[in-house]
N, C-alpha and C positions, 0 to 999 in steps of 0.2 A: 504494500500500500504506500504511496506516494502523497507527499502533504510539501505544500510551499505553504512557507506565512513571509507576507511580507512586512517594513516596517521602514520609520523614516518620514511619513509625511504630515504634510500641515499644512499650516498657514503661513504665506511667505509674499513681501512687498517684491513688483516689478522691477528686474534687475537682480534678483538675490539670487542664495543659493537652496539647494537641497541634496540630500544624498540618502536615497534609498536603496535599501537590502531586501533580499530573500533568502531566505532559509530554507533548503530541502532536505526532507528526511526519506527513509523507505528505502527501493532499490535504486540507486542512484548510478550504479557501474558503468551501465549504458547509453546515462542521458549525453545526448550531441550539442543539441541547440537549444538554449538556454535566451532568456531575453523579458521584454516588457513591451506589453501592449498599454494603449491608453482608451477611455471613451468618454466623452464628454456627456452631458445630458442632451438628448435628442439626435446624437450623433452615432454612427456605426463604430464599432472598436478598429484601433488602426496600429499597424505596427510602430514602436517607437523605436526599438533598437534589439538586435541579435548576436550573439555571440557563440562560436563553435567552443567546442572542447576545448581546441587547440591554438583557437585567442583569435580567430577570423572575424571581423564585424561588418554588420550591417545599418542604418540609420536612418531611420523617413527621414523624406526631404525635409521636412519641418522643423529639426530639430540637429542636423548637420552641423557642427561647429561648435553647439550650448551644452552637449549632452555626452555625457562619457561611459559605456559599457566595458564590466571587466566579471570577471567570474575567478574565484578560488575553488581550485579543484580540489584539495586539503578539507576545508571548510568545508565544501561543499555550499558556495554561495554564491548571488549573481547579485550585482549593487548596478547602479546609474547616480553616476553624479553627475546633477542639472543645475545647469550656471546660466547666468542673463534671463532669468526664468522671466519668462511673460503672460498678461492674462492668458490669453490661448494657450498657454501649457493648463489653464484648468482641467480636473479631468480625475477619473478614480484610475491610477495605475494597476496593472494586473501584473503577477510574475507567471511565465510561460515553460516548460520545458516540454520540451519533446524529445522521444525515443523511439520505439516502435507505436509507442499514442501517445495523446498530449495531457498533459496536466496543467492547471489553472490554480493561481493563487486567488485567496477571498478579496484582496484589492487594497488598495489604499489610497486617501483622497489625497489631494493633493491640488491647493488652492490658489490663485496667484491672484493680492489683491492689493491695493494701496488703503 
């Protein structure tokens, strides 16, 4: 059984920072790609950032430059540090793994407001 809890978020003025984790536990040996979705309210969820096993990433456009994926393979962890955060980063963050199927973290909000 496979369980992500994520943590890290809040309330954060235009400009600033944040830095969220995930925690996975269960069978872990196999998981590949690792990463964080976001979805705003009324909006579809969308990829925010990916990262292989082996430290390869991937980044929506959206978020290219501000946002930084890294995973501990030790730990068994995948964080995002988000910098120059803006209102449109509003949004409940998910943490994502996949392996042979995907597993979904319960989320975490994550506010951008002055």
């Amino acid at each position: 059984q496979v369980q992500l809890v994520e943590s890290g978020g809040g309330l954060v003025q235009p400009g600033g920072s944040l830095r969220l984790s995930c925690a996975a536990s269960g069978n872990i040996f196999s998981f590949y790609f690792m990463g964080w979705y976001r979805q705003a309210p009324g909006k579809q969820r969308e990829l925010v950032a990916v990262i292989t096993r082996a430290g390869s990433v991937n980044y929506g456009d959206s978020v290219k430059g501000r946002f930084t994926i890294s995973r501990d393979n030790v730990k068994n962890t995948v964080s995002l540090q988000m910098n120059s955060l803006k209102p449109e980063d509003t949004a409940v963050y998910y943490c994502h793994v996949r392996t042979t199927a995907e597993y979904w973290g319960q989320g975490t909000q994550v506010t951008v407001s002055s």
